[in-house]
TIVO-2410 file (N, C-alpha, C; in nm, 3 decimals):
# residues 183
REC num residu      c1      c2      c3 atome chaine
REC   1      X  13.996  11.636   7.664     N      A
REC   1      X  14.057  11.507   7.689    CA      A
REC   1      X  13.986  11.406   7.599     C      A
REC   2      X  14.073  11.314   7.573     N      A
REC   2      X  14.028  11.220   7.456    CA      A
REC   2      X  13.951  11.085   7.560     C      A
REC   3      X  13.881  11.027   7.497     N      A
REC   3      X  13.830  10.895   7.518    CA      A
REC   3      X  13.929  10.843   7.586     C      A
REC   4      X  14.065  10.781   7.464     N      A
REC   4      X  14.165  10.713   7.492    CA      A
REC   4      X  14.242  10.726   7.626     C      A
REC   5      X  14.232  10.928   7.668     N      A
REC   5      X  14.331  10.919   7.759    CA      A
REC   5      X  14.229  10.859   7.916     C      A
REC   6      X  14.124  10.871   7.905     N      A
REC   6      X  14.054  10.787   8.032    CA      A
REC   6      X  14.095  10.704   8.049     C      A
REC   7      X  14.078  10.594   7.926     N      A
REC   7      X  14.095  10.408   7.934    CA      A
REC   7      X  14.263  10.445   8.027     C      A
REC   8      X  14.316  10.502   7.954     N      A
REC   8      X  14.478  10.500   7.974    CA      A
REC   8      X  14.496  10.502   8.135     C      A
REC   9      X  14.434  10.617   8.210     N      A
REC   9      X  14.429  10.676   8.328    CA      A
REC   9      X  14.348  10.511   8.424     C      A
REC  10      X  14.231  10.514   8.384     N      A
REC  10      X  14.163  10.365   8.467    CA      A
REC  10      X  14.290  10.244   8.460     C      A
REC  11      X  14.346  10.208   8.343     N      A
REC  11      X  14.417  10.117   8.303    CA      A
REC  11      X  14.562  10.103   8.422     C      A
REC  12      X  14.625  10.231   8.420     N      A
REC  12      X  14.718  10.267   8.510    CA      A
REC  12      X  14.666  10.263   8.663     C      A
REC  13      X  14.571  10.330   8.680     N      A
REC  13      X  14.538  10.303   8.840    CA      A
REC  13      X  14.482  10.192   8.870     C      A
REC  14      X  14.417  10.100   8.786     N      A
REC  14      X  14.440   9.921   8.818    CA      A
REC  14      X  14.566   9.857   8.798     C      A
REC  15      X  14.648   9.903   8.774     N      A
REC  15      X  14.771   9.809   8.784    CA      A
REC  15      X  14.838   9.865   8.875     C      A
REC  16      X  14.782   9.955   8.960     N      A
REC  16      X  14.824  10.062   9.071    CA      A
REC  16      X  14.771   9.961   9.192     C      A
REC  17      X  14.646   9.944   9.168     N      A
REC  17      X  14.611   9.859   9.269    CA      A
REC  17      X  14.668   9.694   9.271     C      A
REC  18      X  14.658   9.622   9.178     N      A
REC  18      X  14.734   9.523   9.146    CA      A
REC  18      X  14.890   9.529   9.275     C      A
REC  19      X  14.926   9.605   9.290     N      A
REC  19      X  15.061   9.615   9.328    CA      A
REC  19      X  15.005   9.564   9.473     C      A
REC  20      X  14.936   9.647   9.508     N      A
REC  20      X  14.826   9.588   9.667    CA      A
REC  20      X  14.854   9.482   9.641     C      A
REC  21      X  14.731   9.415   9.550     N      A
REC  21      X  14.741   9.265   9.565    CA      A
REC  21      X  14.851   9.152   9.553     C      A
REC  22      X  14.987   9.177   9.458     N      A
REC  22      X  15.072   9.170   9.485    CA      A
REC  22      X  15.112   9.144   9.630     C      A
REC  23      X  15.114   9.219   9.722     N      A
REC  23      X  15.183   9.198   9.833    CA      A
REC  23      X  15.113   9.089   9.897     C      A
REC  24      X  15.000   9.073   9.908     N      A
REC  24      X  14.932   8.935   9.958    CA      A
REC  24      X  14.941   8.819   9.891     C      A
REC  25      X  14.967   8.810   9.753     N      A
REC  25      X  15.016   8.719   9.720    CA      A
REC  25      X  15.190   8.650   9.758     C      A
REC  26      X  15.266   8.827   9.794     N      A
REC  26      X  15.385   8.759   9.845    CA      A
REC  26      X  15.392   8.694   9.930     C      A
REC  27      X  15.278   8.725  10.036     N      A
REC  27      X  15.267   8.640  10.179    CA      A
REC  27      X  15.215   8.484  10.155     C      A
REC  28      X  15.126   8.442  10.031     N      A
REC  28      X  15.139   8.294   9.998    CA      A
REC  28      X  15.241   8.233   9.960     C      A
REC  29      X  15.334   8.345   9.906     N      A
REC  29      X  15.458   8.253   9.849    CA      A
REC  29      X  15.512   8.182   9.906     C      A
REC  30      X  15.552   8.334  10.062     N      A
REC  30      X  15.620   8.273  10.163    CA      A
REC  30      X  15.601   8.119  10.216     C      A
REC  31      X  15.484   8.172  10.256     N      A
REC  31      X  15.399   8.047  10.323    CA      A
REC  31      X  15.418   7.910  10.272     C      A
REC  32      X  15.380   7.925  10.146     N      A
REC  32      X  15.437   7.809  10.048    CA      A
REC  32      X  15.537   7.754  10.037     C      A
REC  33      X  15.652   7.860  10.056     N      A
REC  33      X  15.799   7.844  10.028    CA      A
REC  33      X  15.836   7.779  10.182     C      A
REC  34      X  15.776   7.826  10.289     N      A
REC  34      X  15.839   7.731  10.420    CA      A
REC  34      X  15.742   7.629  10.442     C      A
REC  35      X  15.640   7.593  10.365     N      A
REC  35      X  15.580   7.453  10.358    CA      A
REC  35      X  15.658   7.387  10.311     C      A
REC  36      X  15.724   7.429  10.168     N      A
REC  36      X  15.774   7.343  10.074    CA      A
REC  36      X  15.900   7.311  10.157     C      A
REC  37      X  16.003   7.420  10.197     N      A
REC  37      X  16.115   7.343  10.264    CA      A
REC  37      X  16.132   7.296  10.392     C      A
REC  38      X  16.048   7.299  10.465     N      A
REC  38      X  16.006   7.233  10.571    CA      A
REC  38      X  15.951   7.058  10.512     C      A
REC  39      X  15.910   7.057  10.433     N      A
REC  39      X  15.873   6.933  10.384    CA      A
REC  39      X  15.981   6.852  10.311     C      A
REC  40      X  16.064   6.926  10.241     N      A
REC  40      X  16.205   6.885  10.202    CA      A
REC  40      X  16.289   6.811  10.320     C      A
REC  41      X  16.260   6.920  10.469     N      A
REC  41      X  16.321   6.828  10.548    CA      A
REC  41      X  16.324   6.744  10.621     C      A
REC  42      X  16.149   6.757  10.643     N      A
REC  42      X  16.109   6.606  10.727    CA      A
REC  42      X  15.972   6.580  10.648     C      A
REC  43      X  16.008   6.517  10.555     N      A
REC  43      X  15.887   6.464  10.457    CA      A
REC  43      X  15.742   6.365  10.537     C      A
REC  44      X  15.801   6.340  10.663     N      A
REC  44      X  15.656   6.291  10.723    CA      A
REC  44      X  15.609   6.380  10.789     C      A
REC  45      X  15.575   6.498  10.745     N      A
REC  45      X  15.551   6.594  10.834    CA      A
REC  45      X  15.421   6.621  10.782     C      A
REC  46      X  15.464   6.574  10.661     N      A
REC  46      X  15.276   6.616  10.594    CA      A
REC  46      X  15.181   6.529  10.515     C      A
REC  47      X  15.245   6.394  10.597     N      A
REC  47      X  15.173   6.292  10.569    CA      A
REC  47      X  15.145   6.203  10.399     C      A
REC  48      X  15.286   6.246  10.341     N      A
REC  48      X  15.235   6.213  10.189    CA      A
REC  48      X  15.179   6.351  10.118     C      A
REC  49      X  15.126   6.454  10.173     N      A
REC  49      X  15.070   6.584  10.095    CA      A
REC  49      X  15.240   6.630   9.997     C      A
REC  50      X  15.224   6.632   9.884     N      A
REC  50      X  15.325   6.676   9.816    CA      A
REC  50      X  15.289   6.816   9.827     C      A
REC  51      X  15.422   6.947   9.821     N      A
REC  51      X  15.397   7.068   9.867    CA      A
REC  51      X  15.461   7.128   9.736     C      A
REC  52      X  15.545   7.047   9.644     N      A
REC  52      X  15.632   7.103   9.523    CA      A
REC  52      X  15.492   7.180   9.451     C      A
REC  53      X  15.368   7.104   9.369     N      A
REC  53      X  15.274   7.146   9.300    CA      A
REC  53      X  15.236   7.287   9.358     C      A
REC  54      X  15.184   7.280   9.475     N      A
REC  54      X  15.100   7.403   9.505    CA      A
REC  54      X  15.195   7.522   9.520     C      A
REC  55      X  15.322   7.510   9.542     N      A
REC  55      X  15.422   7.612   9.580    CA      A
REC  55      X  15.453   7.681   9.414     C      A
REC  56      X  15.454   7.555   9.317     N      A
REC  56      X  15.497   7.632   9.163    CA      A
REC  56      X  15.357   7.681   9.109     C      A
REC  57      X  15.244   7.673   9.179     N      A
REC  57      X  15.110   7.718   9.147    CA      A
REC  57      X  15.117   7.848   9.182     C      A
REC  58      X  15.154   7.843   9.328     N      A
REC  58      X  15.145   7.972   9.404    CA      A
REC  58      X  15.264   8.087   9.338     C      A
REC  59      X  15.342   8.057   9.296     N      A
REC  59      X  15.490   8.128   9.235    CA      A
REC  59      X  15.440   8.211   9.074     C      A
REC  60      X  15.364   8.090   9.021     N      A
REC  60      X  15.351   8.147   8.900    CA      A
REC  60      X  15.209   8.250   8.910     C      A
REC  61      X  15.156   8.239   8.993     N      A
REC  61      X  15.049   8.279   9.023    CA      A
REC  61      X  15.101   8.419   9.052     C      A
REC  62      X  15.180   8.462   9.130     N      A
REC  62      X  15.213   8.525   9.203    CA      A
REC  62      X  15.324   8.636   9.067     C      A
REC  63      X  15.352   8.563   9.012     N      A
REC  63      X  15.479   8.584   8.855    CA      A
REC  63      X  15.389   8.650   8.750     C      A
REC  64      X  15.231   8.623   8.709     N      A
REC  64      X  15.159   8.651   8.610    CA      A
REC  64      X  15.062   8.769   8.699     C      A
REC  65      X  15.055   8.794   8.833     N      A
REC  65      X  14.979   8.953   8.885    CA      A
REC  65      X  15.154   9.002   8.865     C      A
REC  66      X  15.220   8.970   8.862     N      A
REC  66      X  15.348   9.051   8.864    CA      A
REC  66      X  15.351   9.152   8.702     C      A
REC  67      X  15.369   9.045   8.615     N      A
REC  67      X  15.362   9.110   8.512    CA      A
REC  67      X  15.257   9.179   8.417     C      A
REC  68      X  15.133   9.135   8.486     N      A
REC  68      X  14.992   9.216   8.482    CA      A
REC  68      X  15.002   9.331   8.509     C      A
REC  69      X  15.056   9.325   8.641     N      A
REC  69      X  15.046   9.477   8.714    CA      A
REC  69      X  15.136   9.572   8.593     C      A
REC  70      X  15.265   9.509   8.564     N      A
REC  70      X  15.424   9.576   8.487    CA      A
REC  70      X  15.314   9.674   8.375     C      A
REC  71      X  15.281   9.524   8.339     N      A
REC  71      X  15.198   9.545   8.155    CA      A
REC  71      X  15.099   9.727   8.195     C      A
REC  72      X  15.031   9.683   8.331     N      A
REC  72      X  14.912   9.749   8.299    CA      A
REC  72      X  14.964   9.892   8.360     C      A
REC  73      X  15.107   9.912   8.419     N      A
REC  73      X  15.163  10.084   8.509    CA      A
REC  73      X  15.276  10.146   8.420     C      A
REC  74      X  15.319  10.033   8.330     N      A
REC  74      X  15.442  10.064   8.272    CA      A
REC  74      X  15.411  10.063   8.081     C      A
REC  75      X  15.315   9.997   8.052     N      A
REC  75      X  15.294   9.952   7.894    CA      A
REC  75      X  15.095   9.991   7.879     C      A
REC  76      X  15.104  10.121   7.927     N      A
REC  76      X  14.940  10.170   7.940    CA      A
REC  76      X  14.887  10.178   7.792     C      A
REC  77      X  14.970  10.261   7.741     N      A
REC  77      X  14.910  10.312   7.601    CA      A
REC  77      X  14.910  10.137   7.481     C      A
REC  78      X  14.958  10.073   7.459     N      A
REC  78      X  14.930   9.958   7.410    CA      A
REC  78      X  14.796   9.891   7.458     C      A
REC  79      X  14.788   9.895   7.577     N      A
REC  79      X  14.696   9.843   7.622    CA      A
REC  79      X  14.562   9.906   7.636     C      A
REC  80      X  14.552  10.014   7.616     N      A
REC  80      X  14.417  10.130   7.612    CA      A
REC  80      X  14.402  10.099   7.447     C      A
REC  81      X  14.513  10.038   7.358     N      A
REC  81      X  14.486  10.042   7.225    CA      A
REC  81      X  14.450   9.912   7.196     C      A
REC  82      X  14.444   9.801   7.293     N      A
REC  82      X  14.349   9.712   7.275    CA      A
REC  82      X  14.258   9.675   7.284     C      A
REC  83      X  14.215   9.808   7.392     N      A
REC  83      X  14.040   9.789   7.434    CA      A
REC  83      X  13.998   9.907   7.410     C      A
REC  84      X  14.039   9.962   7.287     N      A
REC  84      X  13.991  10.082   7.240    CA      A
REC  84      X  13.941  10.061   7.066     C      A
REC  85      X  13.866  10.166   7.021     N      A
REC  85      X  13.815  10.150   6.925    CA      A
REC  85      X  13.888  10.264   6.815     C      A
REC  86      X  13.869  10.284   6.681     N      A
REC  86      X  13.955  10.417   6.652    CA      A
REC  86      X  13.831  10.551   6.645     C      A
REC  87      X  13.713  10.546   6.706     N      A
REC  87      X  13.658  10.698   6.739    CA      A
REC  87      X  13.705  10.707   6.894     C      A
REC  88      X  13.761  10.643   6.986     N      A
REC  88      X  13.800  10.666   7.083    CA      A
REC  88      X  13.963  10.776   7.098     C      A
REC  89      X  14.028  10.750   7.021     N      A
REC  89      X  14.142  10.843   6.973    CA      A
REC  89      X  14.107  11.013   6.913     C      A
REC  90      X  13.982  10.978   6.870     N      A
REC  90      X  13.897  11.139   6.787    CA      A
REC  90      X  13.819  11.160   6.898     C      A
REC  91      X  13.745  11.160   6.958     N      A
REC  91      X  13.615  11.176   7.081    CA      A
REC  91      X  13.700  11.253   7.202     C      A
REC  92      X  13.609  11.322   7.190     N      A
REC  92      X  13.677  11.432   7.301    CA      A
REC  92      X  13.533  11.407   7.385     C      A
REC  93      X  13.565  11.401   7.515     N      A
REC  93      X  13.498  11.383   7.646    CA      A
REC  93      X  13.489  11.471   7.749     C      A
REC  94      X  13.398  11.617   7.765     N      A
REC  94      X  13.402  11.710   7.910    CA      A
REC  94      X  13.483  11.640   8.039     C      A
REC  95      X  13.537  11.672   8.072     N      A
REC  95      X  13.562  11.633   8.235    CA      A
REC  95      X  13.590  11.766   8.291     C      A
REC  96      X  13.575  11.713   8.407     N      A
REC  96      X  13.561  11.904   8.475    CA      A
REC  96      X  13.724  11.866   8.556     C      A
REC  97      X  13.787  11.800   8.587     N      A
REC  97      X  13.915  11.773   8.555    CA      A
REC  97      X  13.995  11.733   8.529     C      A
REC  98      X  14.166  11.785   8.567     N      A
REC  98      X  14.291  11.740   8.454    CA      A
REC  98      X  14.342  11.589   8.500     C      A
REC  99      X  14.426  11.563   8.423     N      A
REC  99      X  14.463  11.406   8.425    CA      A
REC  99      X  14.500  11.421   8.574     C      A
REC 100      X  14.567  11.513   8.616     N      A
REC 100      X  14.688  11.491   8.738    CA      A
REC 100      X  14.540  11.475   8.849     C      A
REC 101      X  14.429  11.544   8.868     N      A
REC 101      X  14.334  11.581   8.940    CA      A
REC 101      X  14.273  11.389   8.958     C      A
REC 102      X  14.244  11.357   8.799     N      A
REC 102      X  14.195  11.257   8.834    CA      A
REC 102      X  14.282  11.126   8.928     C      A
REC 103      X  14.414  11.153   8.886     N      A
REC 103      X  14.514  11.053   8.935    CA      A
REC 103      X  14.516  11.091   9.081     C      A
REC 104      X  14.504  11.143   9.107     N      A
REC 104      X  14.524  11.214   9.279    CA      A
REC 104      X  14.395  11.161   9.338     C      A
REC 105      X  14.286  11.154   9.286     N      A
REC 105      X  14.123  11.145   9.359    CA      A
REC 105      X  14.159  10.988   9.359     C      A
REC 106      X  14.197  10.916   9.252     N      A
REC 106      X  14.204  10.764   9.240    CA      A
REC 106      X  14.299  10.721   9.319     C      A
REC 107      X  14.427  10.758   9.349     N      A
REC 107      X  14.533  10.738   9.427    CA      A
REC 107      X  14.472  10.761   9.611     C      A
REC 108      X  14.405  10.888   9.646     N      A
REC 108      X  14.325  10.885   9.765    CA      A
REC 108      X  14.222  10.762   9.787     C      A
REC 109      X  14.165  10.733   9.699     N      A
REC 109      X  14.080  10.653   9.703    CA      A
REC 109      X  14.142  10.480   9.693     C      A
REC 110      X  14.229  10.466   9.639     N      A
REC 110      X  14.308  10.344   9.662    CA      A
REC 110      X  14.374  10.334   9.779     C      A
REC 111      X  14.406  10.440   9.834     N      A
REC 111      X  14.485  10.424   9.974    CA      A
REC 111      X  14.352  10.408  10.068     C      A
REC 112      X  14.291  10.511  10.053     N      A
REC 112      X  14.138  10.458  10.176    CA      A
REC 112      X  14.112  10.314  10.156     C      A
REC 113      X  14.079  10.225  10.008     N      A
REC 113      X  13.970  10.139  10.044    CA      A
REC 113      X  14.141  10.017  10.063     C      A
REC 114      X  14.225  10.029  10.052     N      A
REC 114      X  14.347   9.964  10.095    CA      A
REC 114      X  14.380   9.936  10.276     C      A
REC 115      X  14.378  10.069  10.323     N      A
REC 115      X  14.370  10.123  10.454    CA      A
REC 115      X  14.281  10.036  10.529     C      A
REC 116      X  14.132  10.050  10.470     N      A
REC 116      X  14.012  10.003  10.562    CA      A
REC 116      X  13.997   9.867  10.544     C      A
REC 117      X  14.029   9.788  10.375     N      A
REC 117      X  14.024   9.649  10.363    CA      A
REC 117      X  14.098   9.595  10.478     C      A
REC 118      X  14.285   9.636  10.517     N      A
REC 118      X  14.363   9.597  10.574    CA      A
REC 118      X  14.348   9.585  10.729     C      A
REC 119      X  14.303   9.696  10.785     N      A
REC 119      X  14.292   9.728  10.904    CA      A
REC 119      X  14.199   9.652  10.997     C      A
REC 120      X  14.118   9.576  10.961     N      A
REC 120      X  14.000   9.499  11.111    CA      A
REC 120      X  14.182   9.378  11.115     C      A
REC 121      X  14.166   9.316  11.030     N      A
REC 121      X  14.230   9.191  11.027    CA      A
REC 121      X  14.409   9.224  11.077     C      A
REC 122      X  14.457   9.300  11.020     N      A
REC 122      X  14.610   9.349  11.109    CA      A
REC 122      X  14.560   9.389  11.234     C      A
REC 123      X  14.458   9.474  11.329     N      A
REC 123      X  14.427   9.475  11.452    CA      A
REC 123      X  14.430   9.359  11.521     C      A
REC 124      X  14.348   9.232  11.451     N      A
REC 124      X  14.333   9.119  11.491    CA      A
REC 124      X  14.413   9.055  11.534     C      A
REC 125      X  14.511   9.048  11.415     N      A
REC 125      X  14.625   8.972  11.426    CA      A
REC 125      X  14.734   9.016  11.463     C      A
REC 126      X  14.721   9.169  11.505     N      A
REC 126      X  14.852   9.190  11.607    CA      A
REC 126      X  14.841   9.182  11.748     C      A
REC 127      X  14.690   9.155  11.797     N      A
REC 127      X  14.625   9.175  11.944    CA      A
REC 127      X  14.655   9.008  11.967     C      A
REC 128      X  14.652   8.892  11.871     N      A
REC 128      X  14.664   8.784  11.913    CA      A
REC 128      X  14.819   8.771  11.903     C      A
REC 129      X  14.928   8.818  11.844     N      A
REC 129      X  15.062   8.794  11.834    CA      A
REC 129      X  15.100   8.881  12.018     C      A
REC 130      X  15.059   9.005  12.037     N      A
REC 130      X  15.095   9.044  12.161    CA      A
REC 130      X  15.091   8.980  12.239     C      A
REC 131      X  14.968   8.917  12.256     N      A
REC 131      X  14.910   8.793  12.369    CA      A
REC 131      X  14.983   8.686  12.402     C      A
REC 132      X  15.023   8.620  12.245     N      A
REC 132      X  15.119   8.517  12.246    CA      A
REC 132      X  15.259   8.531  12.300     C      A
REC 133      X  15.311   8.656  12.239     N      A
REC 133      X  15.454   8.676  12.303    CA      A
REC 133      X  15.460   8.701  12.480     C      A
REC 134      X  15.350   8.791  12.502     N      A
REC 134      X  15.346   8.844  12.632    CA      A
REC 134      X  15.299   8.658  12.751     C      A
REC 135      X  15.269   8.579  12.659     N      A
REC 135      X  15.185   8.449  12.745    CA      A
REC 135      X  15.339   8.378  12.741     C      A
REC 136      X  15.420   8.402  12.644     N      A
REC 136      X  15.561   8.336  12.595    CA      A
REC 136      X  15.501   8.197  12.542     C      A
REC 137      X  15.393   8.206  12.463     N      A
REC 137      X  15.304   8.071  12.362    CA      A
REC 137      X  15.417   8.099  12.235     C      A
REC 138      X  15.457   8.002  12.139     N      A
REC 138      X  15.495   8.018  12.034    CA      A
REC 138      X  15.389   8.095  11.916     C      A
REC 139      X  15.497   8.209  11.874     N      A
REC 139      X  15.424   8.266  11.771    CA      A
REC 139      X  15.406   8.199  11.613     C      A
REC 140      X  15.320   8.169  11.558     N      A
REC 140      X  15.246   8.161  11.459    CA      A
REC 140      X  15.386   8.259  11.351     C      A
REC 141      X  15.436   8.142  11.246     N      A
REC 141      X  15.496   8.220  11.115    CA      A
REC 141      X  15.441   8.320  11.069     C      A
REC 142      X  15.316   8.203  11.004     N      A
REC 142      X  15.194   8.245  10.956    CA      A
REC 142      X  15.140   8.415  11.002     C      A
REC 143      X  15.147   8.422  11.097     N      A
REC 143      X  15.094   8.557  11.195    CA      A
REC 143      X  15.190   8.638  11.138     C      A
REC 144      X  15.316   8.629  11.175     N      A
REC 144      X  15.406   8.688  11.154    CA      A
REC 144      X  15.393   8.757  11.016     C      A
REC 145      X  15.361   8.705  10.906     N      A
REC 145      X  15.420   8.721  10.753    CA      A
REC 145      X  15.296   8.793  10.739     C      A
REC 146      X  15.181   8.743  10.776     N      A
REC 146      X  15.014   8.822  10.778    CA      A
REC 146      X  15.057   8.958  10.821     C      A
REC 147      X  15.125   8.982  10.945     N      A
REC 147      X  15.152   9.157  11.004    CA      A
REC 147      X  15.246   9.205  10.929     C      A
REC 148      X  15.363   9.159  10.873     N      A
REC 148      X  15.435   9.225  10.791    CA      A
REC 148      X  15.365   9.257  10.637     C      A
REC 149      X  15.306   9.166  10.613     N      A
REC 149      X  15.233   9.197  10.438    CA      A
REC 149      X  15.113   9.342  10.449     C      A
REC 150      X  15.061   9.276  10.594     N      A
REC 150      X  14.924   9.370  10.608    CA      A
REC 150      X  15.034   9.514  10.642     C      A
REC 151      X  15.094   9.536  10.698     N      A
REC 151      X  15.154   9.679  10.767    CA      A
REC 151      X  15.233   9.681  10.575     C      A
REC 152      X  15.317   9.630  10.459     N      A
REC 152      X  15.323   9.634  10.382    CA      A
REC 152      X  15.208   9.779  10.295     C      A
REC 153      X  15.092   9.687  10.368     N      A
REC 153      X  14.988   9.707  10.209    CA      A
REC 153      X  14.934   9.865  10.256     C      A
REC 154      X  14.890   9.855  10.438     N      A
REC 154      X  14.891   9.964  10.525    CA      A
REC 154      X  14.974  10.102  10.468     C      A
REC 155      X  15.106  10.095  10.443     N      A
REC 155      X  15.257  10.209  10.443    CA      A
REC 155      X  15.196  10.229  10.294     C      A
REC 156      X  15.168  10.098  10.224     N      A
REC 156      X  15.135  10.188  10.056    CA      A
REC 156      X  15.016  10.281  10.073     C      A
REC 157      X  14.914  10.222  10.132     N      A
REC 157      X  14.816  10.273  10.101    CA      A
REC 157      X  14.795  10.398  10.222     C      A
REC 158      X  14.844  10.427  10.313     N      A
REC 158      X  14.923  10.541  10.371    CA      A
REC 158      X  14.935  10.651  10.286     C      A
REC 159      X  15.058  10.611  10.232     N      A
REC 159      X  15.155  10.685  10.121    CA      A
REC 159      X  15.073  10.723  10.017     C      A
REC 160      X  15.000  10.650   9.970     N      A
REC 160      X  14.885  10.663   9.798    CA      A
REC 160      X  14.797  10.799   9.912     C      A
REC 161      X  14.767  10.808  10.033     N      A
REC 161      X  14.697  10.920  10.057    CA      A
REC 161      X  14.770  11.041  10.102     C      A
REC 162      X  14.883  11.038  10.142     N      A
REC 162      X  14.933  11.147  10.253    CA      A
REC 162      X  15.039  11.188  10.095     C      A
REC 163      X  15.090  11.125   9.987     N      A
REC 163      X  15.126  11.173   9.910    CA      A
REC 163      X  15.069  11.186   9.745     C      A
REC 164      X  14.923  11.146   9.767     N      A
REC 164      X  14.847  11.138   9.634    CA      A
REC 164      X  14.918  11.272   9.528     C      A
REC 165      X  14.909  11.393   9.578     N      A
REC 165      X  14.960  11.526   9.451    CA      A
REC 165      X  15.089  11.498   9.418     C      A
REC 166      X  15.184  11.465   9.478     N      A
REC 166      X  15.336  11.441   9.432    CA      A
REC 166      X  15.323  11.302   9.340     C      A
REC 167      X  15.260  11.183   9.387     N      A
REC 167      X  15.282  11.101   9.283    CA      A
REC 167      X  15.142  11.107   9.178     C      A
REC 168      X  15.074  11.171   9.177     N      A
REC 168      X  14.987  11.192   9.058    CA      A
REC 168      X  15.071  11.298   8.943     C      A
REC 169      X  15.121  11.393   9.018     N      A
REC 169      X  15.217  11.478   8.956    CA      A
REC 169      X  15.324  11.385   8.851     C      A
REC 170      X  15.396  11.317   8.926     N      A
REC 170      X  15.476  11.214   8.888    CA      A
REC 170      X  15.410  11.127   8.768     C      A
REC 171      X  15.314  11.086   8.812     N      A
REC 171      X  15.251  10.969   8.658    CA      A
REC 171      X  15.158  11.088   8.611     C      A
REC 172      X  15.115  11.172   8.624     N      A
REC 172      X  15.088  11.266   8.479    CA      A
REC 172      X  15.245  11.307   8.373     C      A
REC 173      X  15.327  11.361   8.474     N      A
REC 173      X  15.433  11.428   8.409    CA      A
REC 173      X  15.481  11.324   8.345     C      A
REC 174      X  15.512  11.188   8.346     N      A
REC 174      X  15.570  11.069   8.309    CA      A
REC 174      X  15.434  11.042   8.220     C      A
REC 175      X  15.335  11.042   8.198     N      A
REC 175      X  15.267  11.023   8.098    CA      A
REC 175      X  15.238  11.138   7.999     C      A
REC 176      X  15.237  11.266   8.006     N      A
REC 176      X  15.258  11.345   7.889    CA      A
REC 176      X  15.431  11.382   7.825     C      A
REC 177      X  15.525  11.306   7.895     N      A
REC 177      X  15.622  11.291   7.812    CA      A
REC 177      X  15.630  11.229   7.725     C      A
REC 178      X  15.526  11.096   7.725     N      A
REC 178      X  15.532  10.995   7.643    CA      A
REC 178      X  15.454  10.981   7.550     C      A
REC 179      X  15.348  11.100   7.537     N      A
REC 179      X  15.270  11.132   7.390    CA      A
REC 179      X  15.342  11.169   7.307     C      A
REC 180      X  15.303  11.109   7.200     N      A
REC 180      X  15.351  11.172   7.080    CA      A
REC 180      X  15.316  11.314   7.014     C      A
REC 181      X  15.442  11.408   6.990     N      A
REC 181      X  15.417  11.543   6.883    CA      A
REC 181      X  15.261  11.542   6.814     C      A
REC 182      X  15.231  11.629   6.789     N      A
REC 182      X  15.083  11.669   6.682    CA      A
REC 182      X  15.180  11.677   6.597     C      A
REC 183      X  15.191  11.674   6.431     N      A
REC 183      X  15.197  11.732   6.365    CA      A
REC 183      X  15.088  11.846   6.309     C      A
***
């Protein structure tokens, strides 16, 4: 295995994770997005706080991990060729294993530290949403969009473990289609 194809492999399973983060950023959007039109409709609601700025902050914010992530799962090899050198293309590197092996250990391992990041705080916040419904207190949006993003990030990072060999399979096989012939 070459130098290059490491960078390539790290490069892809950070924009693997990116997608995680992604989903928590969708939950600011939201948030943002029913600040902003909630404020559209009763503008003294927030005292003069304008909500347009932080909502096109939060959007584009949310627009540039978007296409970070694209760049870094979908456009790997360009990008291993920008932070690569040209003995990195010649350099052959031992590893004791194959691409698919490493994609599978990284994919397990993104779903664990996904799993465990997610999990104190979705416990939390589904033990206080039960409470609320069961007290008949009004539930929290906010709460709401927090348990759907967190159970979101939960099902990926689930999935990245209970199916790591099928989709490592998948982005190896989809990445040695896309080498080029030896002559």
């Amino acid at each position: 295995m070459k130098k290059i194809d490491l960078y390539e492999i790290a490069i892809k399973i950070l924009g693997l994770y990116l997608v995680v983060l992604i989903i928590s950023q969708l939950r600011d959007v939201l948030i943002y997005l029913a600040a902003w039109t909630q404020q559209k409709k009763n503008p003294e609601m927030f005292v003069g706080f304008e909500q347009t700025p932080v909502f096109i902050i939060t959007v584009m914010g949310f627009l540039a991990l978007v296409v970070l992530s694209y760049l870094l799962i979908f456009r790997t090899k360009p990008m291993a060729r920008l932070i690569s050198t040209k003995t990195d293309f010649e350099e052959n590197i031992p590893l004791l294993a194959s691409r698919k092996t490493i994609y599978e250990i990284c994919l397990v391992l993104l779903g664990l530290i996904t799993v465990v990041s997610v999990l104190p705080d979705f416990i939390f916040k589904l033990k206080n949403h039960i409470t609320s419904v069961q007290n008949n207190s009004p539930t929290d949006s906010y709460d709401r969009t927090f348990l759907v993003t967190s159970g979101l990030k939960m099902g990926i990072g689930i999935i990245s473990i209970i199916y790591s060999n099928q989709l490592a399979d998948l982005i190896a096989r989809k990445d040695k289609g896309k080498r080029p012939k030896k002559r």
